[in-house]
C-alpha positions in Angstrom: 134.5 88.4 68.7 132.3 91.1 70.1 131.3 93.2 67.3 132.3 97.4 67.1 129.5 100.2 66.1 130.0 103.7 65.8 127.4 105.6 68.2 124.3 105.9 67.3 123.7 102.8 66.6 121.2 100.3 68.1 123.7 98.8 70.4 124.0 102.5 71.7 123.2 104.0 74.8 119.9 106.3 74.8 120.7 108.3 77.7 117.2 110.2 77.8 115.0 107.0 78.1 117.9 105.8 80.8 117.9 102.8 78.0 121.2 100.9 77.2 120.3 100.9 73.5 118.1 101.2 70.6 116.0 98.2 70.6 112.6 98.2 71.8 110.0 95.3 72.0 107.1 96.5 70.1 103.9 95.6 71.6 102.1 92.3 70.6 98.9 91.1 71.1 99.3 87.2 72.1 95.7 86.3 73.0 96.6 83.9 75.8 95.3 86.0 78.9 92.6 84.1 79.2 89.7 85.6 80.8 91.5 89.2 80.2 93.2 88.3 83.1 97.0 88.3 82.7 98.8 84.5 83.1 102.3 83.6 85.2 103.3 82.4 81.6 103.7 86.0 80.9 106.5 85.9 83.3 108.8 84.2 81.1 107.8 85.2 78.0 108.5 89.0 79.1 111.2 88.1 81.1 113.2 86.1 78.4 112.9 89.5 76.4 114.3 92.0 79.0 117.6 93.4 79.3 119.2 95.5 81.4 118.1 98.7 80.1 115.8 97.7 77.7 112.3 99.4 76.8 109.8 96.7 76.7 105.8 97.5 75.8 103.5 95.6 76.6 100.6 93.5 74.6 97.7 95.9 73.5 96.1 95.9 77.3 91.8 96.6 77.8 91.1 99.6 79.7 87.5 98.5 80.0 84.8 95.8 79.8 84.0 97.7 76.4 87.4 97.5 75.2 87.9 93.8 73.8 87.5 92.8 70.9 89.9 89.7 70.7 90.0 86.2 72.7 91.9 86.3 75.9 93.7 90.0 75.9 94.1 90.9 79.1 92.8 93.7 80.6 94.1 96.6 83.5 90.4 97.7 84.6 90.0 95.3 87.5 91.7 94.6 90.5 92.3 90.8 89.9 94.3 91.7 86.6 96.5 94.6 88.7 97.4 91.7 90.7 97.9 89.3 88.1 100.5 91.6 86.5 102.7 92.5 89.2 104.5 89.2 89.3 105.1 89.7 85.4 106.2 93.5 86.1 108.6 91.9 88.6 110.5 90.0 86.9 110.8 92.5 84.3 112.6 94.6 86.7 114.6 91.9 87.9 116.5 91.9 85.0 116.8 95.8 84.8 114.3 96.2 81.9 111.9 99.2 81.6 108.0 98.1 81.2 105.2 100.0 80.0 102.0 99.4 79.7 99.6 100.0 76.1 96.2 101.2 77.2 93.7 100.1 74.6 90.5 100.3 73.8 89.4 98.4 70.3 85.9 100.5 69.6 84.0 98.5 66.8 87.0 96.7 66.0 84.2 93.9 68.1 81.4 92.2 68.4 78.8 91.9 70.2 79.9 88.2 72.1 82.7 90.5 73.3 80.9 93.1 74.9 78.9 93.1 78.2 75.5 92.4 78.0 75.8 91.4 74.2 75.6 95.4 73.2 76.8 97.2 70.3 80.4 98.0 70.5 81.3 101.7 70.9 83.0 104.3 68.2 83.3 107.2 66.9 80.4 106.3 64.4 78.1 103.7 63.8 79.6 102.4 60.4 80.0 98.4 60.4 83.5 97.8 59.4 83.4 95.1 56.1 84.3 91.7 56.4 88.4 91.8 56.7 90.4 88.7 55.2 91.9 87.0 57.9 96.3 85.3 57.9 94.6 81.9 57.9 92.3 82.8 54.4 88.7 83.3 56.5 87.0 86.3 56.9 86.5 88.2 60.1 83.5 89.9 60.8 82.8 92.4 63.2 79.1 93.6 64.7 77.7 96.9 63.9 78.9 99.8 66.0 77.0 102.2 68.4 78.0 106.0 68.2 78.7 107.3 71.2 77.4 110.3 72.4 79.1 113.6 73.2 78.0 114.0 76.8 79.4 110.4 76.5 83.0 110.3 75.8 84.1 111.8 79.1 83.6 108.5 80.4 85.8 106.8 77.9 88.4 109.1 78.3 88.1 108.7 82.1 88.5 105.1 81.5 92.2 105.6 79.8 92.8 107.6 83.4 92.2 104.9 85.7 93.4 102.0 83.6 97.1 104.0 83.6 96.8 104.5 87.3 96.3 100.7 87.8 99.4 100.2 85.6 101.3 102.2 87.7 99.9 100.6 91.1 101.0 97.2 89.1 104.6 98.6 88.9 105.1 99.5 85.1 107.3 102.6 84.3 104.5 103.9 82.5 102.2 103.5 80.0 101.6 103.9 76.1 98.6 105.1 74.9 97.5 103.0 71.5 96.5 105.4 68.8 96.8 103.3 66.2 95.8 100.2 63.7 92.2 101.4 63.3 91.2 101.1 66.9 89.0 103.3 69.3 91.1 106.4 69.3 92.1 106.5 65.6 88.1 105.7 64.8 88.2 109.2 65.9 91.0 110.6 64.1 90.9 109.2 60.7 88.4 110.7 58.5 87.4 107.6 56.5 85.6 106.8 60.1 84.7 109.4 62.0 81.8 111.2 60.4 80.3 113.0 63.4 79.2 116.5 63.2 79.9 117.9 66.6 83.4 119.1 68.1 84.6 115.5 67.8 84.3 115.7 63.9 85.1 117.3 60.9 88.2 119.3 61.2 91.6 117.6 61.8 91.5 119.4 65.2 88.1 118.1 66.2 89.0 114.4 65.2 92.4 114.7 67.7 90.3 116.0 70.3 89.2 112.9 71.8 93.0 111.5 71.4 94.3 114.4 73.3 91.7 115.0 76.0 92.5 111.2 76.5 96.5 112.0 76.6 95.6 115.2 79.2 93.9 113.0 81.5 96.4 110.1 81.7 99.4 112.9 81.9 97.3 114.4 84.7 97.1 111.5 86.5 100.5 110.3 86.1 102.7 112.4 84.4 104.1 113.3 81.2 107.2 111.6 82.1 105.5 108.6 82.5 103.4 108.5 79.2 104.1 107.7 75.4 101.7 107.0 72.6 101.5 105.2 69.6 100.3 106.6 65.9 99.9 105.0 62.7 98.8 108.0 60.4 99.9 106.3 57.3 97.9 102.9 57.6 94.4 101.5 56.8 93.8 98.9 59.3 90.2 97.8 59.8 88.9 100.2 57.0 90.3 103.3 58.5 92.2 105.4 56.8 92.5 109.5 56.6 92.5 111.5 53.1 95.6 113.5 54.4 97.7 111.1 57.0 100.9 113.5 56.9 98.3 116.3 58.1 96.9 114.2 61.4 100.3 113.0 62.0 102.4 116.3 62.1 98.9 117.8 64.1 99.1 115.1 66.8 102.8 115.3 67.5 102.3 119.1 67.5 100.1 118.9 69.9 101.8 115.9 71.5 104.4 118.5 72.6 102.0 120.7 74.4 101.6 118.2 76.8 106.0 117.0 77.2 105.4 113.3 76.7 107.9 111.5 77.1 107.5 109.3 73.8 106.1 109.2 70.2 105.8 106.0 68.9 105.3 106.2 65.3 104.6 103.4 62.2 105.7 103.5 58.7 103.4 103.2 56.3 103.2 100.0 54.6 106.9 98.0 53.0 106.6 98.2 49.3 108.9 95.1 47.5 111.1 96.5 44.8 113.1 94.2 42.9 112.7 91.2 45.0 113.6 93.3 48.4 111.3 94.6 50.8 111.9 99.0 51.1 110.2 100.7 54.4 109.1 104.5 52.6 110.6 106.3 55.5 108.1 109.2 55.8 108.1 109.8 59.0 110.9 112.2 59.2 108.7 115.8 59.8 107.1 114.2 62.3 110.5 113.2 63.9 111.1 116.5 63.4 108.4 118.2 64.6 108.2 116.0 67.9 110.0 116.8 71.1 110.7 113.7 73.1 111.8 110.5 72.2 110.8 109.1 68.6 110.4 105.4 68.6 109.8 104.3 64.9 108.3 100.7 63.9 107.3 98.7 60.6 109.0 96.0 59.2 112.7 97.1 60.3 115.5 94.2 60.5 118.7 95.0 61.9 120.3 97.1 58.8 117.1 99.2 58.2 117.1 100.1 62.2 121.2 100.9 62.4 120.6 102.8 59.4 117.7 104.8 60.7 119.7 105.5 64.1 122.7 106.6 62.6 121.0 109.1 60.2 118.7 110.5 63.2 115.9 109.4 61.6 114.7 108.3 64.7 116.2 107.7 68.5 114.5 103.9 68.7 113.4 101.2 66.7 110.4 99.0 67.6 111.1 95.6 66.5 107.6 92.9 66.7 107.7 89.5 64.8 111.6 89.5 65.0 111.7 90.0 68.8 108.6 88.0 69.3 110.7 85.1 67.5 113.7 85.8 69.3 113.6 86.7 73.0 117.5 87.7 73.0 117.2 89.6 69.8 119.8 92.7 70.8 122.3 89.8 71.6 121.9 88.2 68.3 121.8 92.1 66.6 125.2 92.2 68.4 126.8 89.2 66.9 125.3 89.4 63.7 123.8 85.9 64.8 120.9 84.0 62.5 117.6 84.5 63.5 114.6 82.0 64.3 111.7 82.6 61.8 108.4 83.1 63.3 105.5 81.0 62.7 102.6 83.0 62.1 100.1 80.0 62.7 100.6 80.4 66.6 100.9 84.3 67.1 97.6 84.2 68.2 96.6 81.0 69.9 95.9 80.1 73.0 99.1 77.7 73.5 101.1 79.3 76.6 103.9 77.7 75.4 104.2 76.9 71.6 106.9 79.6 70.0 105.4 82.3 72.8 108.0 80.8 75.1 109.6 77.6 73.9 112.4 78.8 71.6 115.4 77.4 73.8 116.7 74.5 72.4 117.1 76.5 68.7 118.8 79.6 70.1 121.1 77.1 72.1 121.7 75.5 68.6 122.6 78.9 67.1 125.7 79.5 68.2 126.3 76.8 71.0 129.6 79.0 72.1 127.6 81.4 74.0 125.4 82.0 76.5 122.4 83.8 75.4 119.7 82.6 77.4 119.6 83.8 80.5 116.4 82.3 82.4 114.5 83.9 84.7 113.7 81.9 87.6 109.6 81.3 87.5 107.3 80.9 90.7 107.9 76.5 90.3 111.0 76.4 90.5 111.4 78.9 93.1 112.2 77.0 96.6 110.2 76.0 100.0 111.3 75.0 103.3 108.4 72.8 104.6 109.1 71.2 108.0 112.3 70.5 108.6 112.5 69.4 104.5 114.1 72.4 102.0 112.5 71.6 99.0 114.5 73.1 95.6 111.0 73.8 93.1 107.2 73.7 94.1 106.3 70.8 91.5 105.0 67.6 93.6 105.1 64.3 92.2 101.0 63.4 93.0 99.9 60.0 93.9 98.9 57.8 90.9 97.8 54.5 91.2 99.7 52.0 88.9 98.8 48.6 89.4 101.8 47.1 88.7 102.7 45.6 92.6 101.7 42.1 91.3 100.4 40.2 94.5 100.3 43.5 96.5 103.7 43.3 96.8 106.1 46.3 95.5 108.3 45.3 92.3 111.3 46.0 91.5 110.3 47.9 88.6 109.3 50.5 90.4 113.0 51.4 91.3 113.1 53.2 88.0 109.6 54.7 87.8 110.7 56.4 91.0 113.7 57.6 90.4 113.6 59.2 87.3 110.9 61.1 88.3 113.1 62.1 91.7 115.2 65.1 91.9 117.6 66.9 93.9 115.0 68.6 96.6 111.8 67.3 95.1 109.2 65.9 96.7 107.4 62.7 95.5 104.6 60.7 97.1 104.4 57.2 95.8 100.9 55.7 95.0 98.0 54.9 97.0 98.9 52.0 99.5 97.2 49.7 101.4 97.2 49.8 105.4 95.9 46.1 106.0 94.3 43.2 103.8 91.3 44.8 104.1 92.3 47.8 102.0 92.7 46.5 98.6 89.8 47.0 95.6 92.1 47.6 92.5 94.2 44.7 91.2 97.8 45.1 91.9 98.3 47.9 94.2 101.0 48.1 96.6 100.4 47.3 100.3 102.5 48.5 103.5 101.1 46.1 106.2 103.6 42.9 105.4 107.3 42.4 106.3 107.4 41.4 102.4 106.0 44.9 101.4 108.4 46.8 103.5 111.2 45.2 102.1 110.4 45.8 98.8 109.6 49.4 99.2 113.7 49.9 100.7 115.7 49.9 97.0 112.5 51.8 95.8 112.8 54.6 98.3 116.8 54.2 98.6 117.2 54.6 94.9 115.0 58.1 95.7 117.3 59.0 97.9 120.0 58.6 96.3 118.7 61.2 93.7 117.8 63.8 96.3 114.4 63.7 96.8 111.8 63.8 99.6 109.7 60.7 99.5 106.3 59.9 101.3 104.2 57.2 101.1 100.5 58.4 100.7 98.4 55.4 103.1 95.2 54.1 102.0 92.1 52.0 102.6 89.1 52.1 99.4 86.5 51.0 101.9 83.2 50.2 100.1 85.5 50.7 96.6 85.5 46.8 96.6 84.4 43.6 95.7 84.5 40.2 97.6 86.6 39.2 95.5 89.9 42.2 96.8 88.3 41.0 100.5 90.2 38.5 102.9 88.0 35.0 102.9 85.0 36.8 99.9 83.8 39.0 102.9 81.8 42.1 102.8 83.9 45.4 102.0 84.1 47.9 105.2 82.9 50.9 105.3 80.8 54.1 107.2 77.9 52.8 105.8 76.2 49.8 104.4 75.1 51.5 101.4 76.7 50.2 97.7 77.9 52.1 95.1 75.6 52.4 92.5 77.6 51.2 89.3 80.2 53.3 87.8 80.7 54.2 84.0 84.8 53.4 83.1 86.1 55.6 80.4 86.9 51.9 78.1 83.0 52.1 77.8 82.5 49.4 80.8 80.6 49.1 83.7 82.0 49.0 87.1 80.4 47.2 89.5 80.7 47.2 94.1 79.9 44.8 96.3 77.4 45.8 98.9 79.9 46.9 102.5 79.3 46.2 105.8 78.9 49.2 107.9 81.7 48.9 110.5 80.0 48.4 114.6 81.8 51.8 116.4 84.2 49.2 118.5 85.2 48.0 115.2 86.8 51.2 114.3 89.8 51.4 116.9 91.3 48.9 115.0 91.2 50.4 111.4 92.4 53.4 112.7 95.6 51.2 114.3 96.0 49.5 110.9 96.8 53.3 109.6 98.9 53.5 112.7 101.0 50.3 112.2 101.7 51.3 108.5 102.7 54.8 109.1 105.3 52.9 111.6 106.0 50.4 108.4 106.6 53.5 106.4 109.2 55.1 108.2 110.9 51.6 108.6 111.1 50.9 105.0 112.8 54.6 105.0 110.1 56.9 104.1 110.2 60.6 104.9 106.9 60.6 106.1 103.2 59.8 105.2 100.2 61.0 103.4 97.1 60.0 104.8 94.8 59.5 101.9 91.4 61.5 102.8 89.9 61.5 99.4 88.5 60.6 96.6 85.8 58.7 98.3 87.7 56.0 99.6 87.3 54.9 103.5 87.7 58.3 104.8 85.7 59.9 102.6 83.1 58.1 103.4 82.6 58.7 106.9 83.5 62.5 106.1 80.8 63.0 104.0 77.1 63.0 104.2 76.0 61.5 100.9 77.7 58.2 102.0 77.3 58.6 106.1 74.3 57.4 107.1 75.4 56.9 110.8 73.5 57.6 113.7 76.6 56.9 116.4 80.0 59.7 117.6 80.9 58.7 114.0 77.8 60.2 112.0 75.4 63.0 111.7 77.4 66.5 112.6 80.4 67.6 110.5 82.2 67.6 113.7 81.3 63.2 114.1 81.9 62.4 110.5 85.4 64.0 110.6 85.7 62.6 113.6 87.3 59.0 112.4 90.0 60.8 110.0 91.1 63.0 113.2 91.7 59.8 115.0 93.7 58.4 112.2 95.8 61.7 111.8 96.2 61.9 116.2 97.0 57.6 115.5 99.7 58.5 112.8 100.9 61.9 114.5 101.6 59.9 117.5 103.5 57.0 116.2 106.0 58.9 113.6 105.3 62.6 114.6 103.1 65.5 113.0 106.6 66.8 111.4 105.9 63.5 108.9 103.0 63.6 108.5 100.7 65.4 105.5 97.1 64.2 104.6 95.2 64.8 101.2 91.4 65.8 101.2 88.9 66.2 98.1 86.3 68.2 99.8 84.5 69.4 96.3 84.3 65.6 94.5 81.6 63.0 94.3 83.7 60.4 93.3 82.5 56.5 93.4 78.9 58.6 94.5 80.4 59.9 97.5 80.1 64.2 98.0 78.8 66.1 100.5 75.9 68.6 100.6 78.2 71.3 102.1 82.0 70.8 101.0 83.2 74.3 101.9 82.2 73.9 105.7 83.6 70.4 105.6 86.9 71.5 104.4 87.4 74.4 106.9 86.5 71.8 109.4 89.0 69.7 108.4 91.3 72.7 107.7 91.3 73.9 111.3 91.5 70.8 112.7 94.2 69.4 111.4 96.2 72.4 112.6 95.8 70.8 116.1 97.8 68.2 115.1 100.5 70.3 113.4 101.2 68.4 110.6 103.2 68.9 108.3 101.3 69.8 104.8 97.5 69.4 104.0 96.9 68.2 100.0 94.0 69.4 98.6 92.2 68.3 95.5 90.3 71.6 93.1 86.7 70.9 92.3 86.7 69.5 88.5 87.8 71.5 85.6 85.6 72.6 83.3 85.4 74.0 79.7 84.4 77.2 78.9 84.5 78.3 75.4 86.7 74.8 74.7 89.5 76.3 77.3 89.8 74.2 80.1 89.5 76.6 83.8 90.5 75.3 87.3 87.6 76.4 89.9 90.6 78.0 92.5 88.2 77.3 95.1 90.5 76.8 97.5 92.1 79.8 99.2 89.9 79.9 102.0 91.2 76.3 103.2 94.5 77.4 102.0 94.2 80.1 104.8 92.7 79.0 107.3 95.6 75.5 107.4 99.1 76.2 109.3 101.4 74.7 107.2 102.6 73.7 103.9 99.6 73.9 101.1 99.5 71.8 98.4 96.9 72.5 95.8 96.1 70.0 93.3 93.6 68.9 90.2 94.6 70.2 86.7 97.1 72.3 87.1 99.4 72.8 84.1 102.6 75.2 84.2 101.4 78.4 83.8 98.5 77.7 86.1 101.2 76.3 88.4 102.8 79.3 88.1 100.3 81.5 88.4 99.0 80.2 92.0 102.5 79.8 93.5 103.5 83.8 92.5 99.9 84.7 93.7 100.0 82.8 97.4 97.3 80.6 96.4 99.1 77.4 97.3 103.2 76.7 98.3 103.6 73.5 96.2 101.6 72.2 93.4 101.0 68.3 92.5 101.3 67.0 88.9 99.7 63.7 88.3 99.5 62.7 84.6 101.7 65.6 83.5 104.7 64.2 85.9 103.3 60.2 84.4 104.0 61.1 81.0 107.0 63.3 81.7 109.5 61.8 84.3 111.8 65.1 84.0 109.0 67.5 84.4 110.7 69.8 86.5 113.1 70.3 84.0 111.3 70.9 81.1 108.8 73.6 83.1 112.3 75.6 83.8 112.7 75.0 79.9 109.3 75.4 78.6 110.0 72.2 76.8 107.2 70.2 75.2 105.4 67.9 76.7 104.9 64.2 75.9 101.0 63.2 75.5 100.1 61.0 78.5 98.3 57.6 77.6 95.0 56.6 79.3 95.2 53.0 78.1 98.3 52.2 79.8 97.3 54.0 83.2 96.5 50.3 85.0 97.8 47.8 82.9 100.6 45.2 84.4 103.5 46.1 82.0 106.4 47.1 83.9 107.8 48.9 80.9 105.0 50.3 78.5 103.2 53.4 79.6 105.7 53.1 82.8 109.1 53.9 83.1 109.5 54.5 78.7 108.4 57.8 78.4 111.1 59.9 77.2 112.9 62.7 78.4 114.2 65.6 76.9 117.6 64.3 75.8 115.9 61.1 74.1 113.7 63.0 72.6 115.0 65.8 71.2 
């Protein structure tokens, strides 16, 4: 039964902020921008809270290098983060919610690892703030401030300016200045901090100017209509207080109205508990009164406090934080009266892009399972791609993993289920690396394509993908020199570019392994490699195959005559970029010609050094094959990131790769890391069209599904990677369903 209010209530329209009711998502600093560059994560967690016409505000957002003060806020002063927030913006809009933007700068709420070059951070004054406790019981320290000087501010308040013209060139509605919680602006207009003695201090006027020359310049540059900003006269946050808070507050929205805002929103001060139950002091009513716009009140309000406070005309909105942060369809559930999910304050501020930020849909399904409440937004993954002649339903790409689990070479019927649960309606999977003759193999176990018996064995494999919907290639392979005798027809030499060995290679179980020396293949030998890559595409398509990957990487056969760290040649096949790419052309022309370029992709790792094999000039290489390979018109090109690496214990993808990505005609497949947001974020930005999941897709067989859920993920388990067990570490990963 739809519940009944009397107007005003929440649930009631706001005509003058064109907002369908009452309810407003405070703004929230989640610390998972990392690199104060916003994340496509932030597409669903915004998203998920939108409404059609909703006011949403944004997390406190940098308006300069000087402004941060926290891990991973993100920031509106550069050009990458305008970008980065349009997508989010976007989808906002989609589902007819209102978005602004809270300009922020944190003053000596810092320290100095925060700030560029190390220096002091900025303030009104140069009083260290005290050690403040922290939720989890430490202590947070902050480094001692610099005062700015007069001549200056002007800067600073310039900065506000340009940071709310780049919000509105990223779409938002408008922006919110943040005057509150102790930060820059109210260092200036609380008189516990500011104790300057020029026309930025002493009086209550002086100590607003700086807010309100900061108001006049973002209203000059974008209008009043476009701006609110937030005040919390009443509070104490990071040691600032003011002797007389009911002054500074009725003197800021005073002068507020000078310049027609559109919005002031305003905090209580702190909940007092009285008899067991928590009472907001409601003492913001002259300044409700005494502003002109819309009044937007926040602090600790649940849903009776807020209908209370609309009804009376106590205020017009009500900000709600923790509860909406907890509960992305919080007006729905204000509606119905519904429970509520309790927030966890443990991960309001990690860096987790998933945990409670976005994955609260199995317990508001479990709530009241007779509605719909959830309403999804479609995210950048799941979006779909024609490629070729293929419509693909979702951008997430099953990546070749080797198993070793084809006892004798051969293709088991195991596999049948590996397959196809990881196979869905318009997905595209490419199976593991396969062998193109006897001459291919250096791993125990790994399927071949070059036998009758193999090609028989892949057909229930690849029928039973069918039969779920998906697109399924079969990546084609030879290791080369990534050999021993022992892999090698008759205990001969492994084939390669070169006759140089490996040098041995550390295993992560602690081991050693070790390569037999290769023997460097005589140019008349090569036709014939390059027909066994022929005669297996040919196999592939027989055994009912989509198409093929030619596998370029990784330092395998290709690779090695590719690059110049293994290529020591001195024939058409060595020396110039142009001769060492010149043997995987003539597989791709081979392979294009027998089964057509429409089914035909090929995977390249220009950046690795795998089994010692890199190249003293990768991005040349990989524009050369780039270009190339668009004479050919093949169908996709797969290419692998440089490695990941840490950076203040937060893994970061290189995203070397957009140059290739331009320069190649068709489908683009990025891949090397990539986890959903990151997925996300290069599919919304152009980056790549489809991204491959390797251990991720392993250790989750309905990964698709669980990205369109933000569903946890299962841990992945190194030790079974190559073992033989056709069950464990194989096909008994659970999905959702099991494991919920």
């Amino acid at each position: 039964m739809r519940l009944q209010f009397s107007d005003p209530t929440l649930l009631s329209n706001y005509f003058s902020s064109s907002s369908s009711f009452r309810i407003v998502l405070a703004p929230l600093t989640r610390q998972r921008s990392y690199g104060n560059v916003p994340q496509a994560h932030a597409i669903l967690y915004y998203s998920q809270r939108a409404t059609q016409g909703g006011l949403l505000i944004t997390e406190a957002t940098g308006v300069s290098d000087t402004a941060q003060g926290y891990t991973d806020t993100p920031g509106i002063w550069t050009k990458e983060q305008v970008e980065a927030w349009k997508p989010i913006v976007d989808a906002v809009h989609k589902k007819g919610g209102v978005f602004f933007c809270q300009i922020w700068h944190v003053g000596r709420v810092s320290t100095y690892d925060f700030q560029p070059n190390g220096q002091a951070p900025i303030s009104s004054t140069d009083k260290q703030i005290p050690p403040q406790p922290s939720h989890d019981g430490s202590v947070d320290e902050f480094s001692p401030p610099r005062r700015l000087k007069t001549d200056e501010i002007p800067k600073i308040v310039d900065d506000f300016r340009l940071a709310a013209r780049n919000a509105i060139e990223a779409g938002f509605d408008g922006v919110e200045i943040h005057g509150a919680h102790g930060y820059l602006i109210e260092q200036f207009m609380k008189d516990s901090a500011n104790d300057r003695t020029d026309e930025y201090g002493g009086s209550i006027e002086n100590r607003c100017r700086f807010a309100l020359e900061v108001v006049e310049a973002v209203v000059g540059e974008i209008g009043a209509d476009r701006v609110g900003m937030r005040l919390s006269p009443f509070t104490d946050y990071m040691d600032c207080w003011d002797s007389n808070p009911e002054a500074v507050g009725l003197y800021m929205v005073q002068s507020l109205n000078k310049h027609n805002i559109l919005y002031c929103h305003m905090i209580e001060p702190r909940m007092a508990i009285v008899q067991g139950k928590r009472q907001i002091p409601h003492r913001l009513l002259p300044l409700r009164e005494a502003f002109r716009g819309t009044f937007v009140a926040a602090g600790g309000y649940d849903r009776e406090e807020g209908n209370k406070v609309v009804d009376e005309g106590y205020t017009d909105l009500v900000a709600y934080g923790r509860l909406f942060l907890a509960n992305p369809d919080l007006p729905k559930r204000f509606e119905l009266s519904a429970r509520l999910n309790k927030y966890d304050r443990l991960t309001f501020y990690t860096s987790d892009p998933v945990q409670t930020k976005e994955g609260e849909e199995k317990r508001i399904r479990s709530c009241y399972s007779t509605l719909v409440i959830f309403n999804m937004e479609a995210v950048p993954l799941l979006t779909p791609h024609k490629m070729g002649k293929f419509d693909l339903s979702h951008r997430i790409v099953l990546a070749p993993l080797t198993r070793q689990r084809s006892y004798g070479n051969v293709p088991q019927a195991h596999a049948i289920l590996y397959y196809s649960q990881r196979a869905t309606q318009g997905g595209l999977l490419i199976t593991e690396a396969t062998g193109v003759s006897d001459t291919a193999q250096g791993y125990t176990d790994t399927p071949g394509i070059w036998t009758k018996e193999q090609v028989e064995a892949w057909k229930p494999i690849v029928d039973a993908v069918h039969k779920k919907g998906s697109v399924f290639f079969c990546q084609i392979w030879h290791v080369g020199r990534v050999s021993t005798y022992g892999f090698q027809p008759n205990g001969q030499a492994p084939i390669s570019s070169t006759d140089k060995q490996i040098p041995q290679q550390p295993r992560r179980d602690g081991g050693v392994a070790e390569f037999s020396p290769p023997r460097r293949l005589t140019t008349d030998e090569i036709p014939k490699i390059i027909d066994d890559f022929r005669l297996a595409a040919r196999n592939a398509i027989e055994a009912g195959f989509d198409g093929v990957e030619i596998h370029g990487a990784h330092g395998y056969l290709i690779e090695q005559f590719m690059k110049d760290r293994a290529n020591d040649r001195t024939d058409e096949y060595g020396g110039s970029i142009e001769n060492r790419c010149r043997f995987a052309l003539e597989v791709v022309e081979a392979v294009a010609g027998e089964i057509g370029a429409d089914r035909v992709g090929m995977r390249l790792s220009p950046f690795t050094d795998y089994v010692d094999c890199w190249d003293s000039n990768p991005e040349a290489l990989a524009l050369c094959m780039a270009k190339s390979l668009n004479k050919y018109n093949i169908l996709y090109c797969h290419m692998v990131e440089p490695r990941m690496s840490l950076v203040e214990g937060r893994r970061q993808i290189p995203h070397r790769l957009l140059p290739m990505r331009k320069a190649f005609n068709g489908t683009f497949i990025a891949a090397g890391g990539y986890d959903r947001g990151e997925g996300n974020k290069v599919i919304a930005e152009g980056y790549a069209d489809l991204v491959a999941y390797g251990r991720l897709f392993l250790a989750n067989p309905d990964l698709p599904k669980r990205f369109e859920l933000n569903a946890g993920l299962n841990k992945y388990d190194r030790l079974t990677f190559y073992t033989s067990d056709p069950v464990v570490g194989y096909t008994d990963y659970p999905f959702l369903e099991s494991s919920a």
